[in-house]
LONUFI-945704 format. One record per residue: x, y, z of N, C-alpha, C, CB in turn; residue in three letters. Coordinates in pm, whole numbers, plus 50000, padded with zeros to 5 digits. Each point is the difference from the previous one (the first is absolute). Glycine has a CB too. Example, Ala and Ser with C-alpha at 12.3 -4.5 7.8 and 13.67 -1.06 7.14 Angstrom:
2
  n_c1  n_c2  n_c3 ca_c1 ca_c2 ca_c3  c_c1  c_c2  c_c3 cb_c1 cb_c2 cb_c3 residuo
 51319 49431 50780 49911 50119 50000 50090 50120 50000 49811 49883 50125     ala
 50154 50222 49803 50082 50119 50006 49923 50109 50073 50118 49937 49785     ser
This chain:
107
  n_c1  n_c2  n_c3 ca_c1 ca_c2 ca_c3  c_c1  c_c2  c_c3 cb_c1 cb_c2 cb_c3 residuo
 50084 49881 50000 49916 50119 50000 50088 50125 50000 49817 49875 50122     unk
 50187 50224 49786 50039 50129 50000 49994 50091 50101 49956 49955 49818     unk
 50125 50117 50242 49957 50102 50126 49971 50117 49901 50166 49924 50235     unk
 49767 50134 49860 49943 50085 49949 50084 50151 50019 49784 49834 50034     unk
 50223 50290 49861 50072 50075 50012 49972 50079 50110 50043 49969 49791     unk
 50016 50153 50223 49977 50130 50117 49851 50047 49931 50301 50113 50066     unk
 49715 49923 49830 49900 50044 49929 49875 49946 49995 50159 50059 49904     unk
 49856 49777 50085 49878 49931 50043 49923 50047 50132 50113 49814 49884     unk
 50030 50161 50194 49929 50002 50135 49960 50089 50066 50090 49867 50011     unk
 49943 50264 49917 49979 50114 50054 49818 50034 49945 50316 50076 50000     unk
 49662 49830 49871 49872 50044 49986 49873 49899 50069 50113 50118 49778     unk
 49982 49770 50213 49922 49913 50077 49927 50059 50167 50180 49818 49851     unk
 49930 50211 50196 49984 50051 50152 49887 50110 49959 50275 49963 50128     unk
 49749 50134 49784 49915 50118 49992 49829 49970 49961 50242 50125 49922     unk
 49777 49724 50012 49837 50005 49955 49977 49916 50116 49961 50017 49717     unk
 50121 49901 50363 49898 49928 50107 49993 50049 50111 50031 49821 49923     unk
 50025 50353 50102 49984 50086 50101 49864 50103 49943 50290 49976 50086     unk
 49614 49948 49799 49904 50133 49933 50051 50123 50021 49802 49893 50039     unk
 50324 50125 49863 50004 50129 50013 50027 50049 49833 50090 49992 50285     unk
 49890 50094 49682 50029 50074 49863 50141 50018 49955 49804 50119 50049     unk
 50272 49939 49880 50126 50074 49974 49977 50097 50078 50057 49946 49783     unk
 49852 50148 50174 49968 50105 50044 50082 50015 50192 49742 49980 49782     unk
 50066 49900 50270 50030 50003 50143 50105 49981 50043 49838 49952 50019     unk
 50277 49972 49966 50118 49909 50024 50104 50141 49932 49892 49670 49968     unk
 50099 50391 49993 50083 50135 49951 49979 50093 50092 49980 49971 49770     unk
 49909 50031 50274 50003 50138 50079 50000 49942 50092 49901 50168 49905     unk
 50113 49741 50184 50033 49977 50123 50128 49958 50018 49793 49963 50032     unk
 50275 50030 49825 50166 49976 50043 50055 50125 49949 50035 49731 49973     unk
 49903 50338 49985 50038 50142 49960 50102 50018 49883 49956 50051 50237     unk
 49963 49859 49683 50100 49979 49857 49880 50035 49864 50196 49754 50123     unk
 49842 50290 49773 49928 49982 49896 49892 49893 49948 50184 50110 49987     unk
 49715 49900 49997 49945 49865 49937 50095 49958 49862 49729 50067 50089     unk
 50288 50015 49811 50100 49909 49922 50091 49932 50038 49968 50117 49888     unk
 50121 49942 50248 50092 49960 50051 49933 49802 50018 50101 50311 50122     unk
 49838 49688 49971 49921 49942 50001 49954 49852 49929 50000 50228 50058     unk
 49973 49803 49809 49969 49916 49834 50121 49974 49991 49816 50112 49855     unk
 50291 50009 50189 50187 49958 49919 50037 49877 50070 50125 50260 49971     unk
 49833 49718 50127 50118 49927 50152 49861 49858 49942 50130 50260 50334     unk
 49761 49781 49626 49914 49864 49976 50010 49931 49928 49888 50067 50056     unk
 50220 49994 49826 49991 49950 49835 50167 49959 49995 49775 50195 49863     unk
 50312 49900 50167 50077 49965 49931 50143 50071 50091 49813 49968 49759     unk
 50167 50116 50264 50125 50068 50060 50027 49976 50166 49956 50185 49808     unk
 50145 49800 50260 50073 49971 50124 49984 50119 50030 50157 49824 49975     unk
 49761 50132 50187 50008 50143 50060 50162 50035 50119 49668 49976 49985     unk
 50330 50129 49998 50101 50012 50123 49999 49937 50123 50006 50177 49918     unk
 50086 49829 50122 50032 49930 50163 49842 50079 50125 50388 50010 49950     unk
 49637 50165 50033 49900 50037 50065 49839 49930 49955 50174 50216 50031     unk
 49831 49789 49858 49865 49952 49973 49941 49895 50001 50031 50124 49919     unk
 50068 49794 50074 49969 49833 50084 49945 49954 50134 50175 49979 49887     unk
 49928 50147 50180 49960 50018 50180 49915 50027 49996 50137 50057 50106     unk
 49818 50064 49841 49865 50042 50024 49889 49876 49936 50093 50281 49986     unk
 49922 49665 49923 49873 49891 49984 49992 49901 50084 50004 50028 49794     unk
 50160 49886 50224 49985 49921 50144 49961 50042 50143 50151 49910 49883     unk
 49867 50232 50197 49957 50051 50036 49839 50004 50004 50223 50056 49968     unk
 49728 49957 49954 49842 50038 49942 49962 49871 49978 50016 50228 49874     unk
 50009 49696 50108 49932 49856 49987 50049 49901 50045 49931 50056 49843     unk
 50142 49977 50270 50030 49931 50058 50087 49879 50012 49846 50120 50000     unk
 50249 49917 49902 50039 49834 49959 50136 50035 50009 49813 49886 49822     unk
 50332 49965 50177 50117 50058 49989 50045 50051 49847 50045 49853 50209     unk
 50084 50188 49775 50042 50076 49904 50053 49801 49915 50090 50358 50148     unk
 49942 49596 49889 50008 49839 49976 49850 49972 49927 50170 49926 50241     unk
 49744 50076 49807 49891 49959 50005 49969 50089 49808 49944 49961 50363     unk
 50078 50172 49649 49927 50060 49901 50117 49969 49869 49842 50205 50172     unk
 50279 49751 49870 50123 49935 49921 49945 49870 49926 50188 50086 50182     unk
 49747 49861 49882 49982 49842 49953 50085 49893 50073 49956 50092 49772     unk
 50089 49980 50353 50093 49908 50057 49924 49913 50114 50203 50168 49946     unk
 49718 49838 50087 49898 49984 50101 49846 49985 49939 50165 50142 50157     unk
 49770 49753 49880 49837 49981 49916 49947 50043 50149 49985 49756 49770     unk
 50022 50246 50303 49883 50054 50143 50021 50184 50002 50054 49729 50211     unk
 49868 50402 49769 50030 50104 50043 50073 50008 50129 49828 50052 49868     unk
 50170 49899 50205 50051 49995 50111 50047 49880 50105 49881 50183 49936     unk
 50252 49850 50160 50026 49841 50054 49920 49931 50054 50166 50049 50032     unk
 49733 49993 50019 49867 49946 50075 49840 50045 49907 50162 50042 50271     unk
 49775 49855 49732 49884 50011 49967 49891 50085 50094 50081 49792 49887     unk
 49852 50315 50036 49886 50079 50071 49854 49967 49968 50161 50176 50001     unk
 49776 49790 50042 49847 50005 50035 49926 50093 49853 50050 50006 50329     unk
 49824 49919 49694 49946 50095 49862 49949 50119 50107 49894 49796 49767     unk
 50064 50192 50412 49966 50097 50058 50177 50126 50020 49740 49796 50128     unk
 50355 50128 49890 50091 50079 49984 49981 50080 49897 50120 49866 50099     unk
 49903 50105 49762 50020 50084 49881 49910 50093 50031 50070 49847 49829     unk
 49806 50111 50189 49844 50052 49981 50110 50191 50105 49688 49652 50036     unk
 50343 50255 50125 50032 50122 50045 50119 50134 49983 49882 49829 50112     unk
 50193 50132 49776 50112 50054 49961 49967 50092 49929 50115 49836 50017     unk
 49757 50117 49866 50003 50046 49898 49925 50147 50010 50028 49756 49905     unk
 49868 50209 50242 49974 50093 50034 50059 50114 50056 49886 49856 49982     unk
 50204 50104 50136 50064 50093 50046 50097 50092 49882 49975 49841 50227     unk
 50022 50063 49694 50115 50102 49905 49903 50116 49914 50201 49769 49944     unk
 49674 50161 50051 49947 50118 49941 49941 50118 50109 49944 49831 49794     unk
 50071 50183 50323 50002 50065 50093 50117 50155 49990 49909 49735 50110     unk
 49996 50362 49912 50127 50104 50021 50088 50018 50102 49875 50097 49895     unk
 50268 49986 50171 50096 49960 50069 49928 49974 50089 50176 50095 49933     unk
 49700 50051 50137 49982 50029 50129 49900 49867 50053 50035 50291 49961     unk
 49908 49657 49916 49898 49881 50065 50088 49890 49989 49757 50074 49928     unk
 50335 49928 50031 50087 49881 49989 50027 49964 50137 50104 50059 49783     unk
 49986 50073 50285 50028 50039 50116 49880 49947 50092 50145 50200 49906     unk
 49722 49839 50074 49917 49987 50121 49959 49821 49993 49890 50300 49997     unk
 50058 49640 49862 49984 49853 50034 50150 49940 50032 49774 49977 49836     unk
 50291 50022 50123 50137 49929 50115 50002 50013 50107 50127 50024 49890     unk
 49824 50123 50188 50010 50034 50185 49888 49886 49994 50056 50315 50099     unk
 49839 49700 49820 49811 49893 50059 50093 49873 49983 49694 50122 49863     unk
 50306 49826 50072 50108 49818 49982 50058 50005 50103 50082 49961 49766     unk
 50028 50104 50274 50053 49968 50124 49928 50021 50123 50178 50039 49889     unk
 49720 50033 50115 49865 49965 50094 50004 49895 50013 49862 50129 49951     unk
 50045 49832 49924 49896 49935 50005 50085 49845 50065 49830 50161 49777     unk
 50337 49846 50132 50074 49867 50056 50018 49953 50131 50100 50046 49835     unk
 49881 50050 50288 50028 50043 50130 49860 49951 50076 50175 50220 49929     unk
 49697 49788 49994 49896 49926 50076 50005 49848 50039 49883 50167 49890     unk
């Protein structure tokens, strides 16, 4: 079986996170062409890798093809479910559901 390129995987991750070029551009604060480039055909930089592993969570291995799991440990579909949210969260509520979680962990 073929691994799959950066490029694959970078679009792969992006359509099974429902997100657009668009959305996935402006929340990494890059161009949407930029975007189509890194999906189709061109190597993104070192920063811009971080930032997608970063953002989706996965290692820089992982979005290489060096690694088939996003990550060394397996997460929950309720995990993802809660990531995906918090990331779409702005700083200051980011800030406030993390203080509630660590509440709520303390009951």
């Amino acid at each position: 079986m073929e691994k799959m390129t950066i490029n694959e995987r970078l679009k792969e991750l992006r359509i099974e996170n429902g997100l657009t070029q668009k959305q996935l551009a402006d929340k990494l604060g890059l161009g949407q062409t930029t975007i189509a480039t890194h999906e189709k055909s061109h190597m993104p930089q070192l920063d811009s890798l971080i930032a997608y592993a970063d953002y989706f969570g996965c290692t820089l291995d992982y979005l290489a093809g060096r690694e088939d799991a996003p990550l060394p440990f397996a997460l929950t579909e309720q995990e993802r479910e809660l990531i995906k949210v918090f990331r779409s969260l702005r700083s200051g509520a980011r800030d406030y559901a993390l203080e509630t979680m660590k509440l709520l962990g303390k009951l």
